[in-house]
Each structure stands twice: as C-alpha cells, then as structure tokens.
C-alpha positions, 0 to 999 in steps of 0.5 A: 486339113487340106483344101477340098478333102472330104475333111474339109467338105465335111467339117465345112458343112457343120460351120454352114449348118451351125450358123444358119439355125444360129440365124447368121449370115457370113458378114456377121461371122466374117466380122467377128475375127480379129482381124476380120475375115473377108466373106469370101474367106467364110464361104470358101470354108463353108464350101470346103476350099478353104478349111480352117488350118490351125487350131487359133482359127478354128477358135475363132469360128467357134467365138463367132458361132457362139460354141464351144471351143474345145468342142469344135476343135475335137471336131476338127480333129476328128474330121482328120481321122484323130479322135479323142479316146480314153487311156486305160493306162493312165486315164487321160484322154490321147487321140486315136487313129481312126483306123485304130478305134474300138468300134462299139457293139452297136457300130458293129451291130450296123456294120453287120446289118449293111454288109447283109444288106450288100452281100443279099444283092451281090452278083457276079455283075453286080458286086456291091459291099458296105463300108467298113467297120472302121468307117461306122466306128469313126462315123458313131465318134463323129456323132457323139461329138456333134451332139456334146456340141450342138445340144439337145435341138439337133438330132444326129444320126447317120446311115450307110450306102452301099457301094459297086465295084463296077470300072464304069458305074462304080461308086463307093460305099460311105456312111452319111451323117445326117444334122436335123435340127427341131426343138425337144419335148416331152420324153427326150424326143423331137417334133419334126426335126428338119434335115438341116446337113448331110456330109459323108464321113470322112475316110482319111488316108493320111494322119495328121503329122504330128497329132500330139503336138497340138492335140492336146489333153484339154488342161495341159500341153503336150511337149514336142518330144512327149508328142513324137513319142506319143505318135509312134507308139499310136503307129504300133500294131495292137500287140506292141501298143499293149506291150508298151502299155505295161511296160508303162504301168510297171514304172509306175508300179516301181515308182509307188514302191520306193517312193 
C-alpha cells in the first residue's frame, strides 16, 4: 500500500473512524505495539502518509483497536484492489482483481440508476458520466467487508457522484462510502446513525505483485510457487481462466477415478 494513495487514505480513515467510536486516543493505540509506535507513526497512518506495509502491522492495529485480525486484513487488502471471492472450482476463497469482480445484480441496479442520472444532464458543454460498474462492484465488496468487521453498531453504505470531462473544472466520478455509527434496535434498524467517515473508493492501477504469496486462504499458506501460478492465471482474459478452470476439474476427475 503506498504512502497517500487513495488506498492508503481510504484504509487510513477506517483506523481513524474505529478507534474514535472505540473512545482511543493515539497514545493508547500507539502503545499497544511491541514495540510501541511513535504517536506520529499513528497519525501519519490515520492520515494516509504513512500506511501499514505489511500484514504483521496490520495485526497490530487490529490487537489495538480490538478487531478482528483476518477481518482487517481482508480490508487491507481489499483497499488494494485484491478481494477475497469464492472459487467455484475447488470451493476455497482466492483474490480477485478488482477489475475482474462479478458485480452483483444490485451494484449493476446502482451503476445503471448513476449513468441515467449522468447521461439526463449530459451536454456537449457539460459531458459528465458515472463511475464505473467495476468501481460499484468493488465498492459493495468493500462494504460488506466493513459490516462482518464492525457489527451491527455502524451502518455502511455508499453513493456515487458524477463526474465532468471539462480540462479546467474537470473532476472525476467516484463512489463515496460512508461509516455511521449509532446503536441498533428493534427490527434491525438504527436510531440516528451519526456520519462518523467518508472516503472515496479506491480505484487501484496497479495490483499488488504478488497477492498470493501473502494473501492467503485463512488456514493455510500458500507457497511461492502456487502463489505465481496462482497470479497468472488471476491476469488471464475470462475465457482462458474458464479453460484452465476445467482443465483443473478434469485432473480431478481423473484423480478420483484411479484412485
């Protein structure tokens, strides 16, 4: 995760979020590292300049801010474009390139309702556009995460903002997730949830080289060599992965046979 990406800022404003509904103040959090941080060093990560780089870090904020681990670390990861989907093939859950992602049929229900909205508007002076269906699919994944990590206290949810193609006011469309934070009752819903966080969705450019080696199915790791194979198989077009998918359930067919 580089220092002030969109990742960084993103994944930054969770800590934050987290650990003022959690009534913590830095020094707390900076203290509970072995070896302590410095307040800075938690500042800088609330701020974005300074991310978590590694997943031994990452453990750490989640031991301080008293969430789960794995939960966080899906996060982390997510925030980087790698999500966490379940293989059809051999039923284990393997990352995803965000740009790869099924989006689901509500995530394409709000992608068509924001390009509407942006083609209703659309002139030859004014040509704005929504994001795209990738960036809502990403954005719904990165919710879903947040709610298995926070609970049932905080309410996620996101929106979309148009963009304008314009080379002196331009500005571009995003989906803005939202973090409220109140407390449930009865009928699963929420007395006056507070806006505790805003942040964009990221919108990664590069994937993180290489995923696999140390974004791992949660019981077991995965070796080097598994990991690279694993990478160049996830950069395929669609229609090689299916064809190496099959070719995968054939060896196991086979397998079962003479076995």
């Amino acid at each position: 995760m580089k220092s002030g990406s969109s990742s960084a800022v993103a994944f930054g404003r969770v800590l934050k979020a987290v650990r003022k509904r959690s009534s913590k103040n830095q020094t707390d959090v900076a203290a509970s590292f072995s070896p302590k941080l410095s307040i800075a060093a938690v500042s800088m990560a609330e701020s974005g300049n300074r991310p978590p780089k590694t997943e031994a870090m990452v453990r750490g904020y989640a031991a301080a801010l008293e969430l789960d681990d794995d939960d966080l670390l899906e996060l982390w990861w997510a925030m980087q474009g790698m999500v966490e989907v379940e293989d059809r093939v051999d039923e284990r859950r393997r990352p995803q390139w965000w740009r790869q992602l099924w989006a689901s049929p509500q995530a394409e229900l709000d992608h068509t309702r924001a390009d509407g909205e942006a083609k209703s508007v659309w002139t030859p002076n004014e040509e704005t556009y929504a994001p795209t269906l990738e960036t809502f699919a990403l954005s719904e994944s990165i919710c879903a995460i947040l709610e298995h990590l926070l609970g049932d206290t905080w309410k996620i949810g996101y929106k979309s903002e148009m963009g304008l193609r314009d080379p002196i006011d331009g500005h571009l469309a995003m989906v803005v997730i939202e973090l409220r934070a109140g407390y449930p009752r009865e009928g699963n819903s929420m007395e006056s949830p507070e806006l505790i966080a805003t942040f964009i969705c990221p919108e990664p450019v590069t994937r993180p080289n290489p995923p696999d080696a140390t974004m791992r199915p949660k019981a077991e790791t995965i070796s080097p060599d598994v990991a690279w194979i694993l990478s160049s198989v996830e950069a395929m077009p669609a229609r090689e992965r299916a064809a190496v998918a099959g070719f995968i359930h054939g060896l196991r067919e086979g397998a079962s046979v003479f076995s």
